[in-house]
TIBAKE-21252 format. One line per 5 residues: their letters; for each residue z, y, x of N, C-alpha, C. Coordinates in nm, 2 decimals. Layout:
BEGIN
A = Z Y X Z Y X Z Y X  ...
//
This chain:
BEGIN
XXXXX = -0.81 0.12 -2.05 -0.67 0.17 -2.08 -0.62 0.10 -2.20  -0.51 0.15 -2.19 -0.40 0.10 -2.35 -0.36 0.18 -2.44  -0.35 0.14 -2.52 -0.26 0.23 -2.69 -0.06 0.25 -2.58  -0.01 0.27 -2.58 0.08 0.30 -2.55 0.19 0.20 -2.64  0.13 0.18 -2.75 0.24 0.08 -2.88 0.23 -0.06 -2.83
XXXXX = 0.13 -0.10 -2.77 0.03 -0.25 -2.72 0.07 -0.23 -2.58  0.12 -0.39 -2.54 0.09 -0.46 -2.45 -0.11 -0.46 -2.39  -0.06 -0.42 -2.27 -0.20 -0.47 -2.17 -0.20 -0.54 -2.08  -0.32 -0.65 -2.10 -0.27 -0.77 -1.97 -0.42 -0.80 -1.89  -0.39 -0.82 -1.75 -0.51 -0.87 -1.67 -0.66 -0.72 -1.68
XXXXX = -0.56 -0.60 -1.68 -0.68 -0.55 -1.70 -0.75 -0.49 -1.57  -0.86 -0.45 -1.52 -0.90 -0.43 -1.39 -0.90 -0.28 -1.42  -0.84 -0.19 -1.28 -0.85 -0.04 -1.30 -0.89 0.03 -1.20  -1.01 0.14 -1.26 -1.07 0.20 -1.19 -0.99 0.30 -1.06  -1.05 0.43 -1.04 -0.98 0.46 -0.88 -1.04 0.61 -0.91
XXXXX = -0.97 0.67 -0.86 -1.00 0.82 -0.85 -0.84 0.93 -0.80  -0.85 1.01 -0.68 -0.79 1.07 -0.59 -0.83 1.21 -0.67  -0.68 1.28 -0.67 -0.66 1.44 -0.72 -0.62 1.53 -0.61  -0.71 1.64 -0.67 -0.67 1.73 -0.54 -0.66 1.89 -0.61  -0.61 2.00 -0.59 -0.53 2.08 -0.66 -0.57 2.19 -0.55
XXXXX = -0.56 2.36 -0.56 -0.51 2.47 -0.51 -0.49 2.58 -0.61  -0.43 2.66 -0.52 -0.38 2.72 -0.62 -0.43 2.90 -0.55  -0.48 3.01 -0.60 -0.57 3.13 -0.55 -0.44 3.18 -0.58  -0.41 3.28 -0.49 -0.28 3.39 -0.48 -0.35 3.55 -0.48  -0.29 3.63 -0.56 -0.31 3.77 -0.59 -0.21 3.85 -0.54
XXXXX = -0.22 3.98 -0.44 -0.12 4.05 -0.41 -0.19 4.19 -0.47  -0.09 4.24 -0.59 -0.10 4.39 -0.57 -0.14 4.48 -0.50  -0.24 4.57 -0.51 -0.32 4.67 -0.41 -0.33 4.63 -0.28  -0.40 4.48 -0.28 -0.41 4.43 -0.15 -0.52 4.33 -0.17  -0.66 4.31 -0.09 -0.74 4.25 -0.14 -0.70 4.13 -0.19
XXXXX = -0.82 4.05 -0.27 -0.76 3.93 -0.33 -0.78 3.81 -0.20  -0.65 3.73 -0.21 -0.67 3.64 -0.12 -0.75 3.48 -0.19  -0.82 3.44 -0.09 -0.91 3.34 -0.12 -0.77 3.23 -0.14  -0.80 3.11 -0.24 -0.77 3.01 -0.21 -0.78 2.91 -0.12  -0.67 2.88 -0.03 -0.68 2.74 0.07 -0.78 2.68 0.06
XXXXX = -0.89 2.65 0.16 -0.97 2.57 0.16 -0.95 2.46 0.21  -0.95 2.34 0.16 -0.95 2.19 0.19 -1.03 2.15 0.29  -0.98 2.09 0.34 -1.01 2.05 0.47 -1.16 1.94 0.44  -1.28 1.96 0.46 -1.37 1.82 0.39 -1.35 1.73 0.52  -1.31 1.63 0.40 -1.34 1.48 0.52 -1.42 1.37 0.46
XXXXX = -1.46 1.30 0.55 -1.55 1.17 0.55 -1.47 1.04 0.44  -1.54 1.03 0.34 -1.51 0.95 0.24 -1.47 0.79 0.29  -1.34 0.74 0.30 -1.29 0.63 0.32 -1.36 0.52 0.21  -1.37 0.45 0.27 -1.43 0.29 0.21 -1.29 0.26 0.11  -1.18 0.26 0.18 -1.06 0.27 0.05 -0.94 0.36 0.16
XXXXX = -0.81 0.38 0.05 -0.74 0.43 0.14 -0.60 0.29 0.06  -0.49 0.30 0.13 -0.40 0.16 0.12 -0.28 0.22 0.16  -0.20 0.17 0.13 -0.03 0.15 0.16 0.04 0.03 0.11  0.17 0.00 0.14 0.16 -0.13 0.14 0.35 -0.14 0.13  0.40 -0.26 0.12 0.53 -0.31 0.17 0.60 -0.43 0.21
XXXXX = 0.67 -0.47 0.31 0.74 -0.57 0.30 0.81 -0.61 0.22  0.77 -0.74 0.17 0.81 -0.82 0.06 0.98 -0.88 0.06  0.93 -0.96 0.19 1.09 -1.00 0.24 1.10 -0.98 0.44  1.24 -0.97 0.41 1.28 -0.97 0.49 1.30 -0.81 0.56  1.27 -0.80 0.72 1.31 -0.70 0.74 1.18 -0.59 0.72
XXXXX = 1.17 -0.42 0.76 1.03 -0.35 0.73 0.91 -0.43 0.88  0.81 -0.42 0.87 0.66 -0.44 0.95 0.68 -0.35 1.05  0.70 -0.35 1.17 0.64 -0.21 1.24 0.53 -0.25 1.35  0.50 -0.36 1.36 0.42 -0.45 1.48 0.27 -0.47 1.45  0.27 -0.47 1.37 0.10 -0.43 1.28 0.03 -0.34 1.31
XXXXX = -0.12 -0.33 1.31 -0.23 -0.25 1.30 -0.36 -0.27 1.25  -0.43 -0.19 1.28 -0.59 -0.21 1.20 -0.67 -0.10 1.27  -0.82 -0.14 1.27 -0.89 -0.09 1.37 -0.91 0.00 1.25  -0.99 0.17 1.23 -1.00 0.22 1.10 -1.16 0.17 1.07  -1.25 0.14 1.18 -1.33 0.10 1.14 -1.38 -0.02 1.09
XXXXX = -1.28 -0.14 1.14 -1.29 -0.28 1.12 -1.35 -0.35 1.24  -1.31 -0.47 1.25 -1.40 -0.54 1.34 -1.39 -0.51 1.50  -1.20 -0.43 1.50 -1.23 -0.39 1.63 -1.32 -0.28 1.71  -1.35 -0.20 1.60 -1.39 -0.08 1.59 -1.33 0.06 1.61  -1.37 0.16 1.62 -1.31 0.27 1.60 -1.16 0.28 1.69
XXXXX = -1.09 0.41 1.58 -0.96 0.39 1.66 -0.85 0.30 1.63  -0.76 0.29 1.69 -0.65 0.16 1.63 -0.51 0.24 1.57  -0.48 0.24 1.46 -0.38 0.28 1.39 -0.27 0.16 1.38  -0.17 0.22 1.44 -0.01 0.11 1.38 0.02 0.12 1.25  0.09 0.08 1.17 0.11 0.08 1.04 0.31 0.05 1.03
XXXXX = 0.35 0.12 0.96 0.48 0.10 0.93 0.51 0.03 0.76  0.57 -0.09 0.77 0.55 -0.11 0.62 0.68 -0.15 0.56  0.77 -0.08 0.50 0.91 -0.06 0.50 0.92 -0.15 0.40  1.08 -0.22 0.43 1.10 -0.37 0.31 1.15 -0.23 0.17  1.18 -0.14 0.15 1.24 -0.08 0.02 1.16 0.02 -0.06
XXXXX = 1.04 0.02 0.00 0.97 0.11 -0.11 0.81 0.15 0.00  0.72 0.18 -0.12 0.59 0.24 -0.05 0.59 0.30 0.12  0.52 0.24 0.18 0.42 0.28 0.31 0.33 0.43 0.26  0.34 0.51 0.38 0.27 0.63 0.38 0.12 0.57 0.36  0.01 0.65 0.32 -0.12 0.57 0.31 -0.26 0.62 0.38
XXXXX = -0.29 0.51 0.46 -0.39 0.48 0.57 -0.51 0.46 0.53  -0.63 0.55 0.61 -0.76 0.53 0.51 -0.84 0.42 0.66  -0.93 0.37 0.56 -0.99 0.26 0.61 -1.17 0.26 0.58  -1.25 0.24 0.70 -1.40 0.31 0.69 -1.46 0.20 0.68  -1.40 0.07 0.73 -1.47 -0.06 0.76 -1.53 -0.11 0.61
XXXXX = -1.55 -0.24 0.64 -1.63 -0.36 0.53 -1.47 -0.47 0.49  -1.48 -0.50 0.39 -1.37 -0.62 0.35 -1.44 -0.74 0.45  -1.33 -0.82 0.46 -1.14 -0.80 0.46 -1.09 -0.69 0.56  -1.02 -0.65 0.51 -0.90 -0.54 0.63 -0.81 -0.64 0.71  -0.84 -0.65 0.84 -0.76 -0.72 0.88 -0.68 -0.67 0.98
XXXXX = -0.53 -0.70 0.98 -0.43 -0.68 1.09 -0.44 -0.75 1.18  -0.37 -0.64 1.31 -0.38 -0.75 1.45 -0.25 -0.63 1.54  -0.18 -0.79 1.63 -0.07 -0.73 1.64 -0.10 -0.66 1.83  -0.07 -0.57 1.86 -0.15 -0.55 1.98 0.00 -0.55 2.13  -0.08 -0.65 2.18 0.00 -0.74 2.31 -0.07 -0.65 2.42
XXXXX = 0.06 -0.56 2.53 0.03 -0.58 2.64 -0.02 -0.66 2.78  -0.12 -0.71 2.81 -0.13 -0.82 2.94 -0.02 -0.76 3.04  0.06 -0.81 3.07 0.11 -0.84 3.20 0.02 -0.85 3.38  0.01 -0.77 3.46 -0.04 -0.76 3.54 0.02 -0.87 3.64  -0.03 -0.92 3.73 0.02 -0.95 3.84 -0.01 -0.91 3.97
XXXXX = 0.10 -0.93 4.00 0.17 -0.87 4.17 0.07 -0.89 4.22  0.01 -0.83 4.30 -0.05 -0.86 4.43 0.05 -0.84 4.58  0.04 -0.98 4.64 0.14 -0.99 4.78 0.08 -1.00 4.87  0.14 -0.86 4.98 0.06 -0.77 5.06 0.05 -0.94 5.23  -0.05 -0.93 5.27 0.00 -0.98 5.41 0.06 -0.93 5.47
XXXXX = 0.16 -0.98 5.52 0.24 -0.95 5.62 0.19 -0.89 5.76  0.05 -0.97 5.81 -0.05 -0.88 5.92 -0.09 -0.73 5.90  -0.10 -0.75 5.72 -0.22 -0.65 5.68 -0.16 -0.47 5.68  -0.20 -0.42 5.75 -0.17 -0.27 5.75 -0.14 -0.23 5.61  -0.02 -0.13 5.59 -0.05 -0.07 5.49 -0.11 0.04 5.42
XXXXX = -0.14 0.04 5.31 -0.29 0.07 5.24 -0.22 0.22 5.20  -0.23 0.34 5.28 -0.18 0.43 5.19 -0.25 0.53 5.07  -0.33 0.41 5.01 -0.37 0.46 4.91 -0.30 0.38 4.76  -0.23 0.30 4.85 -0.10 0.21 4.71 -0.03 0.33 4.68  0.02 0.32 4.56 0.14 0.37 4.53 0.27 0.31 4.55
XXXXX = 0.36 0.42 4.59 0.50 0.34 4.56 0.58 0.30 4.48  0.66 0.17 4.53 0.74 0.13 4.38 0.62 0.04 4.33  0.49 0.02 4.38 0.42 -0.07 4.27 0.41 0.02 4.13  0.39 0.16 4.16 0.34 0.27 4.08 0.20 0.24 4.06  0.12 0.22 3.91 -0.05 0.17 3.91 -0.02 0.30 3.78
XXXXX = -0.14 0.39 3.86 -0.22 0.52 3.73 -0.32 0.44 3.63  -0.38 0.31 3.64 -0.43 0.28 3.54 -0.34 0.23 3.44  -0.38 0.27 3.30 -0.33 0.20 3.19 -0.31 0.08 3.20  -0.21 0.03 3.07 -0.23 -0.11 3.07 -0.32 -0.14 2.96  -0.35 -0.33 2.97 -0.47 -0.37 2.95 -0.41 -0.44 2.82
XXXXX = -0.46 -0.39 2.67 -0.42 -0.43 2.54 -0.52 -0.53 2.48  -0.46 -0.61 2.44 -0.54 -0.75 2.37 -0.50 -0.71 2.23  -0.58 -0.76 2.15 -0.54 -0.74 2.00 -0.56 -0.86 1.92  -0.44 -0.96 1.94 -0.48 -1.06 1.78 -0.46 -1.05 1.70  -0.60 -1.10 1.62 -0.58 -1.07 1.44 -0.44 -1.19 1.41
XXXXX = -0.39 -1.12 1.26 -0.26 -1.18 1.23 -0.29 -1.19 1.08  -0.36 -1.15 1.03 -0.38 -1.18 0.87 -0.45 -1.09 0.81  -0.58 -1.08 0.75 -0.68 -1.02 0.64 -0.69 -1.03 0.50  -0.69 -0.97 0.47 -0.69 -0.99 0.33 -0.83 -0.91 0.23  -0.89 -0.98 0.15 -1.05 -0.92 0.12 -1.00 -0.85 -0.02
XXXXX = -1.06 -0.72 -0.03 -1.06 -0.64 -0.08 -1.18 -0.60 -0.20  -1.14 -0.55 -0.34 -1.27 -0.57 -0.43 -1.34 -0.44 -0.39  -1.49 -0.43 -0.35 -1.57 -0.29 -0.30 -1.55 -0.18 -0.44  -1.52 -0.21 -0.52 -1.49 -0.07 -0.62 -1.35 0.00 -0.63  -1.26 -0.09 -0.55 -1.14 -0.02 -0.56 -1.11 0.10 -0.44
XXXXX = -1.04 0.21 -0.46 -1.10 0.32 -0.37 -0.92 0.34 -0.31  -0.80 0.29 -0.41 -0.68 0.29 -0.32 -0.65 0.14 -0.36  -0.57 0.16 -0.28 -0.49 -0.04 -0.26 -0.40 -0.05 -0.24  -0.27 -0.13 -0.30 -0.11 -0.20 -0.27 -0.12 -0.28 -0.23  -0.08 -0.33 -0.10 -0.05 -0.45 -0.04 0.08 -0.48 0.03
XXXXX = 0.09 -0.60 -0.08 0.24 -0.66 -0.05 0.23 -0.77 0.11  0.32 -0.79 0.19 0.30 -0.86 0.27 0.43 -0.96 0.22  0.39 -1.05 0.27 0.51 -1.17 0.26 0.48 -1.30 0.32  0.57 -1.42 0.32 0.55 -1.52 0.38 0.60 -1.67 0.30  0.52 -1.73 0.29 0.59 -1.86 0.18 0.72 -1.95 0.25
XXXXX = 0.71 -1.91 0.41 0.81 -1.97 0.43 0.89 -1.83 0.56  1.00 -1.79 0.46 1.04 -1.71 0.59 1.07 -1.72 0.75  1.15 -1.84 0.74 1.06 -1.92 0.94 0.96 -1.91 1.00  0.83 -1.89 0.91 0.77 -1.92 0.97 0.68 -1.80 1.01  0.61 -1.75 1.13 0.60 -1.64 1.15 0.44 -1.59 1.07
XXXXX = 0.37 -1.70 1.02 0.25 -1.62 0.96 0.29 -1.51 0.83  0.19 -1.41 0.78 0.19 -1.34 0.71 0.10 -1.37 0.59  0.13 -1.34 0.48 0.00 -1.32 0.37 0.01 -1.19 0.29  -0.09 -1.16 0.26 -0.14 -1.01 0.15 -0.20 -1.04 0.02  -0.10 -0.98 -0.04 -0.19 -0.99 -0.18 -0.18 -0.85 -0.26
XXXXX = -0.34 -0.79 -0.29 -0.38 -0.67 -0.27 -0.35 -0.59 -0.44  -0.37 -0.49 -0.49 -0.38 -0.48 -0.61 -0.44 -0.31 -0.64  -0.48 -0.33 -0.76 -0.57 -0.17 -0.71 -0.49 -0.09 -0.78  -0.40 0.04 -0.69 -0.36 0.11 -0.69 -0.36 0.23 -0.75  -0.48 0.27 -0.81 -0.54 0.40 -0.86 -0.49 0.47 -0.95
XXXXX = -0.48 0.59 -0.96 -0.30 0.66 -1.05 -0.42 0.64 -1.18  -0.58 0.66 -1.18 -0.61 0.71 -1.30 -0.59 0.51 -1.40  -0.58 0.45 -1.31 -0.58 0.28 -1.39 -0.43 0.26 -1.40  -0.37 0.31 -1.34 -0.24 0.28 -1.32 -0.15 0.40 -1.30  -0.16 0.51 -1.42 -0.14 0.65 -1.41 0.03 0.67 -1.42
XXXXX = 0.05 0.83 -1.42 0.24 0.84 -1.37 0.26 0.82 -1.49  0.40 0.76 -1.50 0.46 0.73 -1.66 0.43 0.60 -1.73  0.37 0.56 -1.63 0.33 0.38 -1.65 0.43 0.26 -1.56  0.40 0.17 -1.63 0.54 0.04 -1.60 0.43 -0.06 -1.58  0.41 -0.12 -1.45 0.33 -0.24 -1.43 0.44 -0.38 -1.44
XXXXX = 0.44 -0.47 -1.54 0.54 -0.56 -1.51 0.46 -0.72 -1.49  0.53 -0.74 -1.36 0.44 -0.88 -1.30 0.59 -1.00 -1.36  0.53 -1.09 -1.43 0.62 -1.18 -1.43 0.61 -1.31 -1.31  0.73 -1.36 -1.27 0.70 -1.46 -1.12 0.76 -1.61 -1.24  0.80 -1.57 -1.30 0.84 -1.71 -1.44 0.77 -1.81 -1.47
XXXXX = 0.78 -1.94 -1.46 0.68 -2.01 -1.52 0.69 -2.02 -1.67  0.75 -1.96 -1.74 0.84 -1.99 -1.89 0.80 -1.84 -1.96  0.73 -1.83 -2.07 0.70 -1.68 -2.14 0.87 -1.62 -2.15  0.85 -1.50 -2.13 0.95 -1.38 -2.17 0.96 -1.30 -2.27  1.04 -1.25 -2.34 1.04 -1.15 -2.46 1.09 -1.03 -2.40
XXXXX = 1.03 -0.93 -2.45 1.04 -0.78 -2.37 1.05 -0.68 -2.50  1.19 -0.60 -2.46 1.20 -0.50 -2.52 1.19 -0.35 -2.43  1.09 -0.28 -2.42 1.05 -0.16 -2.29 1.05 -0.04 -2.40  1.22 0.05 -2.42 1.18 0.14 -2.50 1.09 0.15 -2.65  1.02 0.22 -2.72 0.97 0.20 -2.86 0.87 0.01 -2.84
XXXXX = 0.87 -0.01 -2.74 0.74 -0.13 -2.74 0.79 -0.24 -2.74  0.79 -0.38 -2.81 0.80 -0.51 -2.82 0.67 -0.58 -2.77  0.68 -0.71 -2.68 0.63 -0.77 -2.66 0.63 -0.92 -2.59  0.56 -0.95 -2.52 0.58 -1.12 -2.48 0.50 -1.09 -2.37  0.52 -1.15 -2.21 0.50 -1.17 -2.09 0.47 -1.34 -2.13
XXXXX = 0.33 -1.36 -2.08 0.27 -1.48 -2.03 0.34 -1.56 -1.91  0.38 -1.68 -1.95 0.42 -1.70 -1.77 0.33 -1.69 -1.67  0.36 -1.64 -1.57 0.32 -1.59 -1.43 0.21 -1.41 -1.49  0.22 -1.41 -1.59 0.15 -1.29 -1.63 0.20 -1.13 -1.62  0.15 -1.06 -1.65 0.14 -0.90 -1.62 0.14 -0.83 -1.78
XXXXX = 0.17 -0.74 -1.75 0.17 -0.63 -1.86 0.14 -0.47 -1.80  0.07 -0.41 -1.87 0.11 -0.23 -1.85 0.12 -0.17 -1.99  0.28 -0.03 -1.92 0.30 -0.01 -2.05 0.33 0.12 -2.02  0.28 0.23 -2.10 0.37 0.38 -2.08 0.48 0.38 -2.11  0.54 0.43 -2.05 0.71 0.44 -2.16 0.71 0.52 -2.28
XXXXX = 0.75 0.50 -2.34 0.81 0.51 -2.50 0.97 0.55 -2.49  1.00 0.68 -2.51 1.16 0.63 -2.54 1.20 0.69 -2.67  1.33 0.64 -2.67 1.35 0.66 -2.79 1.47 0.76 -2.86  1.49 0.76 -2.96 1.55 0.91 -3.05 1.69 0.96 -2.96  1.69 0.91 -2.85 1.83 0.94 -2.80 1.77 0.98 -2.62
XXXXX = 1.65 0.94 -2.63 1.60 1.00 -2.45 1.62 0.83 -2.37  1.66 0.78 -2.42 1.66 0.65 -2.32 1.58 0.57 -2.31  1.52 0.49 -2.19 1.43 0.40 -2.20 1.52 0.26 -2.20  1.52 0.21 -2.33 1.58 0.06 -2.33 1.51 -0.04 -2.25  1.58 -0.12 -2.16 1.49 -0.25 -2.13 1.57 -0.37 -2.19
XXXXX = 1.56 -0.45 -2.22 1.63 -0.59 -2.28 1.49 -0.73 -2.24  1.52 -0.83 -2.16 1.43 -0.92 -2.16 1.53 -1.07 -2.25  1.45 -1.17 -2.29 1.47 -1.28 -2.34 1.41 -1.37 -2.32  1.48 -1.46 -2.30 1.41 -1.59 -2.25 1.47 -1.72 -2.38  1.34 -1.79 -2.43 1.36 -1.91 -2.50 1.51 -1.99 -2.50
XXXXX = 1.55 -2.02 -2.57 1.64 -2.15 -2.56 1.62 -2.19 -2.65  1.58 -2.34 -2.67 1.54 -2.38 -2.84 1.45 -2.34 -2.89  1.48 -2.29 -3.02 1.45 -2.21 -3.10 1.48 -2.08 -3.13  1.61 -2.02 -3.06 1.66 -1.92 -3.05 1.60 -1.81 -2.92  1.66 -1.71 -2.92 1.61 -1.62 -2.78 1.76 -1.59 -2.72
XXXXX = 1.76 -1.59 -2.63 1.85 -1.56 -2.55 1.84 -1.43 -2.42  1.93 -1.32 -2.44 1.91 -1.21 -2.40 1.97 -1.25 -2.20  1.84 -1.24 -2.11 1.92 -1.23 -2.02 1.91 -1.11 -1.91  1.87 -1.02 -1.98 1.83 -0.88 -1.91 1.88 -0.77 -2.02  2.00 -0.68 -2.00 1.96 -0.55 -2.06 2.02 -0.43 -2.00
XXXXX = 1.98 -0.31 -2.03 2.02 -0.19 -1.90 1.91 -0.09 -1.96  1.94 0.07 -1.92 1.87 0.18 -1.98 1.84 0.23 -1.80  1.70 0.22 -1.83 1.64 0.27 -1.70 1.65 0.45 -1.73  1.62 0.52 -1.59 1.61 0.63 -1.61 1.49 0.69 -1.58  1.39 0.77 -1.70 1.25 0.77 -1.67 1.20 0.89 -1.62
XXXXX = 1.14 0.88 -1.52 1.06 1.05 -1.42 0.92 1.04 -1.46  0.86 1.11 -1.57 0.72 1.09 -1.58 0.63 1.13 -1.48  0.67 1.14 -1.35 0.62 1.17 -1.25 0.56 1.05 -1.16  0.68 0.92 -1.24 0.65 0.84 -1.09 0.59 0.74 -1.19  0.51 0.64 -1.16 0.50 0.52 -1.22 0.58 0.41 -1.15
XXXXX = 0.60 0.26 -1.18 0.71 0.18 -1.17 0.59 0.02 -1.16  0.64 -0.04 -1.01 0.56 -0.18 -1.07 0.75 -0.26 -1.07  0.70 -0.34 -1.19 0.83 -0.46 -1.19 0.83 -0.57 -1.21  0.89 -0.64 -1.10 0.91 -0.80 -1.08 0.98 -0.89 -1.17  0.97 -0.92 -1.27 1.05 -1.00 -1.31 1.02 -1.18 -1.23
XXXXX = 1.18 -1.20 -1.14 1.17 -1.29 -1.05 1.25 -1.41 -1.15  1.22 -1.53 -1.12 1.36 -1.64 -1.17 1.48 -1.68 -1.12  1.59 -1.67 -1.18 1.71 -1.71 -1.13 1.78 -1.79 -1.17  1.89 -1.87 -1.11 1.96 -1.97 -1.25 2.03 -1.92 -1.38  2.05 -1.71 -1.41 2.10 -1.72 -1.47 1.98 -1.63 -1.56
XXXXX = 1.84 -1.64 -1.55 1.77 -1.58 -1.63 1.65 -1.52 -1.56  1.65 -1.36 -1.53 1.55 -1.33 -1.45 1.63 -1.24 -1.35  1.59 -1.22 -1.19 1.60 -1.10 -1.17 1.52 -0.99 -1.15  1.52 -0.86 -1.13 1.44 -0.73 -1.18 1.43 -0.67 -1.04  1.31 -0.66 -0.97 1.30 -0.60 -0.88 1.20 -0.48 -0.90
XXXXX = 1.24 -0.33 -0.87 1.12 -0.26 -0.89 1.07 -0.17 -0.82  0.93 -0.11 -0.78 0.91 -0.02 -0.68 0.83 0.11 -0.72  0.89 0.22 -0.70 0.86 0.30 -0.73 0.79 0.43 -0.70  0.68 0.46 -0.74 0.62 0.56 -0.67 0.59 0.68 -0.72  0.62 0.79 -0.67 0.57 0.95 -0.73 0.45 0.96 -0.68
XXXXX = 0.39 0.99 -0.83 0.20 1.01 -0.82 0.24 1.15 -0.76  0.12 1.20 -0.65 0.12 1.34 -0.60 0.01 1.28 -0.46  -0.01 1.40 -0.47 -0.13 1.42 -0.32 -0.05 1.39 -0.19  -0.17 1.30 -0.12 -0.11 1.27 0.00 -0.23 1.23 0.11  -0.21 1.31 0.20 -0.32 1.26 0.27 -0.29 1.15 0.39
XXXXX = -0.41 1.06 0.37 -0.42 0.92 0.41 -0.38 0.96 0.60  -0.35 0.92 0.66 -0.36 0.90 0.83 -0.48 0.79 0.83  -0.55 0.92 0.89 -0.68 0.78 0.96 -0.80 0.89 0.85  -0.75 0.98 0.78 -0.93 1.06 0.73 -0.99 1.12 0.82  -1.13 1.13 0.88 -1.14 1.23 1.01 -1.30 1.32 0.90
XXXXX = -1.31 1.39 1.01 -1.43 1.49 0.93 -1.52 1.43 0.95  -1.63 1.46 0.81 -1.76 1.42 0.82 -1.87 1.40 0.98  -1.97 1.31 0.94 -2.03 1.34 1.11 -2.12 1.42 1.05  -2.18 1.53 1.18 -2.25 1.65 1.15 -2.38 1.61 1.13  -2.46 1.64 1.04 -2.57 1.64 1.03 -2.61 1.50 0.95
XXXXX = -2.48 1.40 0.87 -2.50 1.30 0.83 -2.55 1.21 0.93  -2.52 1.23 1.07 -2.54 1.14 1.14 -2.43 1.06 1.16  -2.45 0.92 1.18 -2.35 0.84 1.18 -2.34 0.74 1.34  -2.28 0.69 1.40 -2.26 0.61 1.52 -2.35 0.49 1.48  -2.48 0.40 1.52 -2.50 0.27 1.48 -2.36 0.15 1.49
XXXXX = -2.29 0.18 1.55 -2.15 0.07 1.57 -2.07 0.13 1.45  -2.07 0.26 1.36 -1.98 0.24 1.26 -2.08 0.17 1.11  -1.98 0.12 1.05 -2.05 0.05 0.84 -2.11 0.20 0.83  -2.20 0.16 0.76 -2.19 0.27 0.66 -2.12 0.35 0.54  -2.13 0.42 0.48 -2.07 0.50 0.41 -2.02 0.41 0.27
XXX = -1.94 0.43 0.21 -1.94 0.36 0.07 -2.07 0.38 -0.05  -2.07 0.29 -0.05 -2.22 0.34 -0.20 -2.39 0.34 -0.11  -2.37 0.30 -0.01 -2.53 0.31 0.10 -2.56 0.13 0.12
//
């Protein structure tokens, strides 16, 4: 972690998930137990994610177990803000695969051949259809990180491949009331974030608490070199919820930078895709093992 006055750069953060209840008392009525949590089987990590450009993801999935494993979850990954978050049991990489119905073909009856009145009509078939699943892009994951952000994007929007690039998400490394700022610049930045001064590395990162100051406002002001001089091409009073933490893009533009930012309210959420322990610590030989075995 950081001093809150200091800039922090490149630093790796741990992972740890909160969980809360609250015991209720009624007057001359016995005492009620507190909500019991539901126990589930400890995910390898749990993830959410977004589209970077273009329009949201909805065509994606992932086996929970990996490898074509387990059950197959779709994923929704919206272009304006955080994906709900999906737990994942497999081994790195997590890989997406987009899932294609086969197309059947007609069978054409002979014209001699009696009809079969065990066909359906209409070319009505009670079997399902037959799903193929190709992988579409993985991305390898560090085994200590326990949640994950993944941005999806493409270096060329034409073109239909995808890429991920992962980051570890964990409120206690990356806690509420924190500012992740990624700069995309090849050129250092000057940053004014509320009480804090400092300098962004080109292509570099910073984390910062917010600091505000004697009037309640979080100032932002960025600068960029000219000469010798600095030149202001960013300024604006964000509004701060110590509830949510903030990652921010500083992108390049011809007239300086632009500010892209996404925002999330730290709070409990449970992942789609946790299922309950197996009984007796017995496990399927076709699923990984557990995390830490």
């Amino acid at each position: 972690m950081h001093s809150p006055s200091r800039f922090s750069f490149g630093q790796t953060f741990a992972v740890s998930l909160l969980a809360f209840a609250f015991p209720g008392i009624s007057h001359g009525q016995a005492v009620e137990s507190p909500p019991v949590e539901e126990e589930v089987e400890e995910p390898t990590f749990v993830f959410s994610g977004i589209a970077w450009q273009g329009s949201s993801i909805d065509d994606l999935g992932y086996f929970v177990d990996g490898k074509e494993r387990g059950e197959f979850i779709e994923v929704f990954l919206p272009n304006g803000g955080r994906s709900r978050k999906y737990a994942y049991y497999g081994e790195s990489p997590l890989t997406f695969y987009r899932a294609v119905e086969v197309e059947k073909k007609e069978k054409k009856a002979s014209p001699e051949a009696p009809a079969d009145p065990k066909n359906k009509p209409d070319g009505i078939d009670d079997k399902p259809p037959e799903i193929v699943y190709h992988p579409v892009v993985d991305t390898a994951i560090d085994s200590t990180w326990k949640e994950v952000f993944l941005f999806f994007f493409k270096d060329n929007l034409t073109a239909p491949a995808y890429r991920v690039k992962p980051i570890n998400f964990d409120p206690v490394g990356f806690p509420a009331g924190s500012y992740w700022f990624f700069s995309r610049c090849d050129h250092p930045l000057s940053l004014q974030f509320g009480l804090d001064k400092g300098q962004l590395p080109p292509l570099g990162q910073a984390m910062i608490k917010a600091r505000l100051d004697e009037f309640g406002d979080l100032v932002v002001r960025v600068f960029k070199k000219k000469g010798t001089a600095l030149r202001k091409v960013y300024s604006t009073i964000w509004s701060d919820n110590p509830r949510t933490r903030t990652i921010v893009f500083m992108l390049p533009s011809p007239n300086g930078v632009k500010v892209r930012r996404i925002v999330d309210l730290v709070q409990e959420e449970k992942a789609l895709g946790l299922r309950p322990p197996k009984e007796d610590g017995k496990r399927d030989k076709s699923s990984p093992a557990p995390p830490g075995n």
